[in-house]
C-alpha positions in Angstrom: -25.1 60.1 121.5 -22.1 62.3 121.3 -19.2 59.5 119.3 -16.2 60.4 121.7 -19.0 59.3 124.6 -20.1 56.3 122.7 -19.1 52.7 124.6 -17.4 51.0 122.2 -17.7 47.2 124.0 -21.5 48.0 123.6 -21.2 48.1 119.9 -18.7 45.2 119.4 -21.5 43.5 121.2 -24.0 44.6 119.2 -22.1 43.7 116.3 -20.9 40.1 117.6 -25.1 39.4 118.2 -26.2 41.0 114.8 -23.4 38.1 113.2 -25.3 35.6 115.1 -28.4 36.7 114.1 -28.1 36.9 110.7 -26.5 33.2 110.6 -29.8 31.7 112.4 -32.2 33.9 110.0 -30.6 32.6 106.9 -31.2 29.4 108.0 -35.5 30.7 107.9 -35.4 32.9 104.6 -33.8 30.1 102.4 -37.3 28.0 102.7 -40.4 27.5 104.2 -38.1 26.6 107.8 -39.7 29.5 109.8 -43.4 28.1 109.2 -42.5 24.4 110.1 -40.9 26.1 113.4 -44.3 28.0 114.5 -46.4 24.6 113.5 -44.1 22.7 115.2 -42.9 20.8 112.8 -39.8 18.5 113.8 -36.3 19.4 112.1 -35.2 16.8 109.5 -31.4 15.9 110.7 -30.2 13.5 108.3 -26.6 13.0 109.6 -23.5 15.6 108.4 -26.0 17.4 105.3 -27.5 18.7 108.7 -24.6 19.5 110.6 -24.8 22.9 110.4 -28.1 23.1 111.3 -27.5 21.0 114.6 -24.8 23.8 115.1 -26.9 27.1 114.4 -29.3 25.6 116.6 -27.2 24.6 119.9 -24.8 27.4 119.7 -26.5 30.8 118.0 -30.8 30.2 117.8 -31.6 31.5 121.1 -28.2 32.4 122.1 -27.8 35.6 120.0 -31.7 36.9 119.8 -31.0 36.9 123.5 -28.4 38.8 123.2 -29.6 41.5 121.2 -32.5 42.0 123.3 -30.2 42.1 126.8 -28.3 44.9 124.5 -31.7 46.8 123.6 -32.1 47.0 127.7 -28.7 48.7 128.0 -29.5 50.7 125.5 -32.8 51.9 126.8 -31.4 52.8 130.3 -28.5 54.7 128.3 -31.0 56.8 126.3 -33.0 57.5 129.0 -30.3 59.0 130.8 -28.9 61.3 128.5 -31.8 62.7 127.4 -32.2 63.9 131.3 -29.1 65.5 131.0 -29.9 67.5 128.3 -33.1 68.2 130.2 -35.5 66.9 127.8 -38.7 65.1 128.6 -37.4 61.6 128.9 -40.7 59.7 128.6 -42.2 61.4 125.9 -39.3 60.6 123.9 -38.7 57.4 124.1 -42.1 57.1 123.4 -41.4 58.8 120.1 -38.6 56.7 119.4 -40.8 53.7 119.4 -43.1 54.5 117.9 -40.3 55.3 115.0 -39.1 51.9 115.8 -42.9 50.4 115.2 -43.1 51.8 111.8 -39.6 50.6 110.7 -40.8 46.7 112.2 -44.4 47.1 110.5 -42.6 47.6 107.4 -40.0 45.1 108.0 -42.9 42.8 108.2 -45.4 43.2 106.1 -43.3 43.8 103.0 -39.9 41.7 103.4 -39.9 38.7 105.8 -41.8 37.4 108.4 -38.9 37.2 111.0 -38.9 40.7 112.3 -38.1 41.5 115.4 -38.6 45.4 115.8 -42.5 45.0 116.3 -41.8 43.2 119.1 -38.8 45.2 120.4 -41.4 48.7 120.2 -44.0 46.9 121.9 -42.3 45.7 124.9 -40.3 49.0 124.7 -43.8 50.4 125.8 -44.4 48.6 129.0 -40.9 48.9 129.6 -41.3 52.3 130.6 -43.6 51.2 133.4 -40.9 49.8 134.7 -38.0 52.5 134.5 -37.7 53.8 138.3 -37.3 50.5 139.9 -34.2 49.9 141.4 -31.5 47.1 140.7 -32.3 44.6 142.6 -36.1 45.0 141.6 -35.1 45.0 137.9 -33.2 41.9 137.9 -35.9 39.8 140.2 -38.8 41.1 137.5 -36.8 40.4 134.3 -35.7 37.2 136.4 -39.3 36.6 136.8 -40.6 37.6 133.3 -38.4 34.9 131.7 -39.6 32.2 134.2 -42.6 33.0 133.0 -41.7 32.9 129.5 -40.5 29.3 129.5 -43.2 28.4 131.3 -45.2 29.5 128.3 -42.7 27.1 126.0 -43.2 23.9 127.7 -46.8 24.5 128.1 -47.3 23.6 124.3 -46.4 20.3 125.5 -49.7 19.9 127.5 -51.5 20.2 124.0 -53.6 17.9 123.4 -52.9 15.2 120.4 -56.4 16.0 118.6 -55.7 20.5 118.9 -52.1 19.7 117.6 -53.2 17.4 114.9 -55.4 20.0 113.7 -52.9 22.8 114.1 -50.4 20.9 111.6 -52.7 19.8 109.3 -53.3 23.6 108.5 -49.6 24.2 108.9 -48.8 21.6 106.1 -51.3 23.0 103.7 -49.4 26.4 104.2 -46.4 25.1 104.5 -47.0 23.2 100.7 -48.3 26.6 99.1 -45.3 28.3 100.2 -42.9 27.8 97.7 -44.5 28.6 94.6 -45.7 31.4 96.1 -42.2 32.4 97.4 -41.2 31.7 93.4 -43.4 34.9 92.4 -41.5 36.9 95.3 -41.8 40.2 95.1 -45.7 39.9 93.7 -49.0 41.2 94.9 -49.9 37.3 94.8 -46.8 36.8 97.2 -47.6 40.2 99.2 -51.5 38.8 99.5 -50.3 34.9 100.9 -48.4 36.9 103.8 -50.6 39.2 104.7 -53.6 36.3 105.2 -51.0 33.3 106.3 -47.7 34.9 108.1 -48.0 38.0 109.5 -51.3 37.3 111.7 -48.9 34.5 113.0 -46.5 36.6 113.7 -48.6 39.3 115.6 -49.7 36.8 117.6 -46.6 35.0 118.6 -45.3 38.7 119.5 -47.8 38.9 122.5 -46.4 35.3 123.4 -43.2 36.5 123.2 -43.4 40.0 125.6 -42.0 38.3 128.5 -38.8 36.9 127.4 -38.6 40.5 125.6 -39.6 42.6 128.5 -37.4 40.0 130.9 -34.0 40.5 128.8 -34.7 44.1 129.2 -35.0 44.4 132.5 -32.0 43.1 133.1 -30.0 45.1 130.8 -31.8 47.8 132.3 -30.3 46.5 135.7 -26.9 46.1 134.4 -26.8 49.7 132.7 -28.0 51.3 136.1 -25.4 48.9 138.2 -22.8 51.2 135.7 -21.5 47.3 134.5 -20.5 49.2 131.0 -19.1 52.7 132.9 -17.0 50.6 135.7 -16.1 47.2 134.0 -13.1 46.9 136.4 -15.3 46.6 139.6 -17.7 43.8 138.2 -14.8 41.4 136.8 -15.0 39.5 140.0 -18.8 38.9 139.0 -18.4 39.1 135.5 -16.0 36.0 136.2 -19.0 34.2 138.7 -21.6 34.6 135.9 -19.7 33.4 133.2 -19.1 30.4 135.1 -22.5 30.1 136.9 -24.0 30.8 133.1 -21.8 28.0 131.3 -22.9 25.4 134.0 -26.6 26.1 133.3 -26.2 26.2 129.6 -23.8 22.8 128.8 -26.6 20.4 130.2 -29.4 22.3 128.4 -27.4 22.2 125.2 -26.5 18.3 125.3 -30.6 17.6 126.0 -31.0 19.9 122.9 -28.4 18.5 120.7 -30.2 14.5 121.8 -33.5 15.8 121.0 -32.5 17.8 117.2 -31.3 14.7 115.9 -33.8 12.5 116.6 -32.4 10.1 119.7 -34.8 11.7 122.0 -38.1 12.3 120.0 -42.1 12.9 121.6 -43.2 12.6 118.1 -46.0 15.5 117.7 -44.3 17.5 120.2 -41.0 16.8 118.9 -41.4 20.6 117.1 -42.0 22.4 119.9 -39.6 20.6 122.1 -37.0 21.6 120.2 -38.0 25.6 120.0 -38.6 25.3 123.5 -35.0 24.0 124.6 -33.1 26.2 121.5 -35.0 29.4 123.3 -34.5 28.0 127.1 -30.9 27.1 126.3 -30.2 30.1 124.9 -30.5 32.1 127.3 -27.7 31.7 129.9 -25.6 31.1 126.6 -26.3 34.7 125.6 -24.8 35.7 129.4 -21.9 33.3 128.7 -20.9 35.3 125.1 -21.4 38.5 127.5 -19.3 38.1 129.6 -17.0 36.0 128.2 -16.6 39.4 125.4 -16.4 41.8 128.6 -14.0 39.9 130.0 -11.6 39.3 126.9 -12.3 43.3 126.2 -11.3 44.3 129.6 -8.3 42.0 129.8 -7.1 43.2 125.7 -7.5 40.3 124.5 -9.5 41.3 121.3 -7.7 42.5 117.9 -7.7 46.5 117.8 -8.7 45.8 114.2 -11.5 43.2 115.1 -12.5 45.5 118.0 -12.4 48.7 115.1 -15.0 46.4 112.8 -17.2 45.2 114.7 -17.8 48.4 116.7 -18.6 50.0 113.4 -20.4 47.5 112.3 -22.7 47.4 115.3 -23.1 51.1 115.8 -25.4 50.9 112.6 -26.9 47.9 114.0 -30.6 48.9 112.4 -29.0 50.1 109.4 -27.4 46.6 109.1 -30.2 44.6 110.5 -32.5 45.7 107.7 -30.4 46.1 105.4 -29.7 42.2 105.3 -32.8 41.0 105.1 -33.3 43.3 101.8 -30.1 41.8 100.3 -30.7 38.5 101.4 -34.2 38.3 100.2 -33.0 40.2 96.7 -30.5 37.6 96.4 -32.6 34.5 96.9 -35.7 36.2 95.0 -33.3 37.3 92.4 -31.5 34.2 91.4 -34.6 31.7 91.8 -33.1 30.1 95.5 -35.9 29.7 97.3 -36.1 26.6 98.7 -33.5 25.3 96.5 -30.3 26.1 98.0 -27.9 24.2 101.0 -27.3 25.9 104.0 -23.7 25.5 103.4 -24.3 27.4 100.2 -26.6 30.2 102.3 -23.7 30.5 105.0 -21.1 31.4 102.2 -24.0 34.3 100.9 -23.9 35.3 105.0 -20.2 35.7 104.9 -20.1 37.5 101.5 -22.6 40.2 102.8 -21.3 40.2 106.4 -18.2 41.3 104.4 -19.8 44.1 102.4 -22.0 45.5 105.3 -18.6 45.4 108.0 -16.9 47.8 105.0 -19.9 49.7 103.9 -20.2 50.5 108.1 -16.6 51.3 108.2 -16.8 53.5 105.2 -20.2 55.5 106.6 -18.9 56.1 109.8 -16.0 58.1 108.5 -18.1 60.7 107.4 -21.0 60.6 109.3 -21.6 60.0 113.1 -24.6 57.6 112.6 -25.7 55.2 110.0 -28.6 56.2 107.4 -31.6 54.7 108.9 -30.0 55.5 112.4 -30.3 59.2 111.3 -33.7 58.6 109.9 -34.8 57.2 113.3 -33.0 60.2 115.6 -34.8 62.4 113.2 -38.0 61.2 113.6 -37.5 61.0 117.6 -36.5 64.6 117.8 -38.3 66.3 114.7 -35.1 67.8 113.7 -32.5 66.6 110.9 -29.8 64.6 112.0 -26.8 66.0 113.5 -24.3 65.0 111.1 -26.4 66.6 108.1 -24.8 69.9 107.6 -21.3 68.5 108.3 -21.7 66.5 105.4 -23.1 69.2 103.7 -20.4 71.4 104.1 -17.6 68.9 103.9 -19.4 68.9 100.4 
């Protein structure tokens, strides 16, 4: 998109999730966390040590994934529509585009971490197409629907039986045992081999699990970008008011059930796990609709910094740029320095903030010169088979 007809709330929001994000994953590249979670494996809350952790998990684990996906939605129906009026062959396009975006997650997965979230963001970009000419209402009841369904799917793991689960985490422990040597080797061929046999298959599957809550937070940002939300903010305040209300009412009882079950008052033992993924995930999303439009609201009303505003909209306008790019230092980081598994989450928060820091500036920087980030450029490229438009600026500027 043309910068001077970019929406800036749309990348302070991208930005404010992508924060959020990167707090939660932190949390799953220090250790083996991420495997205990798909095992179901119960969190070990040990009083303040795990304070933190309570927090992340209340207030950002569902909440800010949600978030981002909602945003991808927007972003779709945005796309979509300015590539008709530059009479181009919408379809086909954004077809391109994910398949672009299916490369960059394959990638993502197979060779740096097992949390990525772009394979599953190009696959339910698919099927989203099938859903494109629908109107508003239609869009909002199906994505309404889809994450019904999706929580449905949750709680069902709590129908297990003992015997299956039993089973499930016996394998899960042996895995979950291995893991840390093998992380001490990261980057190896023996580290490469243990994912490719023990993580990503796991995550392939749990991606077709986790279509409808993808496709559902689409839709609705789909909705809300053909309702013109983001164009006419001023008409929707009285709604944008209702739904931050109606939103916060759904998500303070599901976040006090949360918070009893993490730390152990509330426990079902076996299905302790999974109770707490399902409620973190359930929870999390009318939380994500109260950050929405909570931000709208304090953006309409100028109640953000101009300087926090002038951040985090850079920030989040090279949102894959910066989504990748701190899982690379991250990992390098924690591969680098021997941290695996051996250091606090305080301690990983701190490394958050310090490359939060550098990626905010390094954005800031960028964007002066060029009108999109580098792997942003790569991706437009690769969607239009021509370079990127900023190329021969820089070139010349040169």
């Amino acid at each position: 998109m043309d910068p001077s007809k970019r929406i800036d709330l749309l990348d302070i929001l991208r930005g404010f999730a992508l924060i959020g994000i990167f707090i939660v994953n932190i949390h799953l590249m220090r250790g083996p966390d991420a495997l205990k979670i798909s095992y179901g494996f119960a969190p070990a809350y040990d009083g303040s040590p795990q304070l933190l952790s309570l927090v992340t998990t209340v207030f950002f684990e569902g909440a800010f994934i949600s978030l981002f996906t909602f945003l991808f939605g927007v972003g779709f129906g945005m796309f979509m529509r300015n590539a008709k009026q530059k009479q181009l062959l919408a379809f086909p396009l954004f077809r391109r585009r994910m398949t672009g975006l299916l490369i960059f997650g394959l990638i993502h997965l197979v060779f740096l971490w097992l949390g990525d979230i772009l394979t599953l963001y190009a696959i339910s970009g698919f099927l989203l197409l099938l859903f494109y000419r629908r109107s508003v209402r239609s869009l909002f009841l199906t994505g309404t629907a889809f994450l019904a369904a999706f929580i449905l799917l949750l709680f069902s793991r709590l129908a297990v039986s003992d015997s299956i689960l039993f089973d499930v985490k016996q394998t899960g422990a042996q895995q979950i045992s291995q893991s840390p040597a093998v992380y001490e080797t990261a980057p190896s061929i023996e580290w490469l081999v243990f994912r490719l046999i023990y993580e990503v298959p796991d995550i392939v599957l749990s991606n077709v699990f986790l279509i409808p809550f993808a496709l559902g937070m689409f839709l609705i940002g789909l909705a809300f970008d053909r309702a013109g939300v983001f164009t006419n903010i001023s008409q929707f305040i009285p709604k944008l008011k209702r739904l931050f209300v109606f939103s916060l009412l759904i998500s303070i009882p599901l976040m006090i059930v949360l918070g009893v079950v993490y730390t152990g008052v509330l426990s079902l033992e076996y299905f302790h796990g999974h109770l707490v993924d399902s409620l973190s995930r359930t929870a999390g999303i009318p939380l994500a609709f109260v950050y929405l439009s909570g931000i709208i609201l304090l953006f309409h009303y100028r109640r953000l910094p101009d300087l926090f505003n002038q951040l985090l909209s850079s920030f989040g306008r090279m949102a894959l740029t910066n989504y990748l790019g701190q899982t690379v230092l991250a990992l390098g980081i924690l591969y680098t320095f021997d941290l695996y598994n051996d250091i606090s989450y305080g301690r990983s928060l701190l490394l958050v903030f310090g490359i939060l820091l550098f990626q905010i500036g390094f954005s800031r920087v960028w964007l002066k010169r060029f009108q999109q980030g580098p792997l942003e450029g790569v991706w437009r490229s690769f969607t239009y088979r021509k370079p990127r438009p900023d190329a021969s600026s820089a070139r010349e500027n040169e």
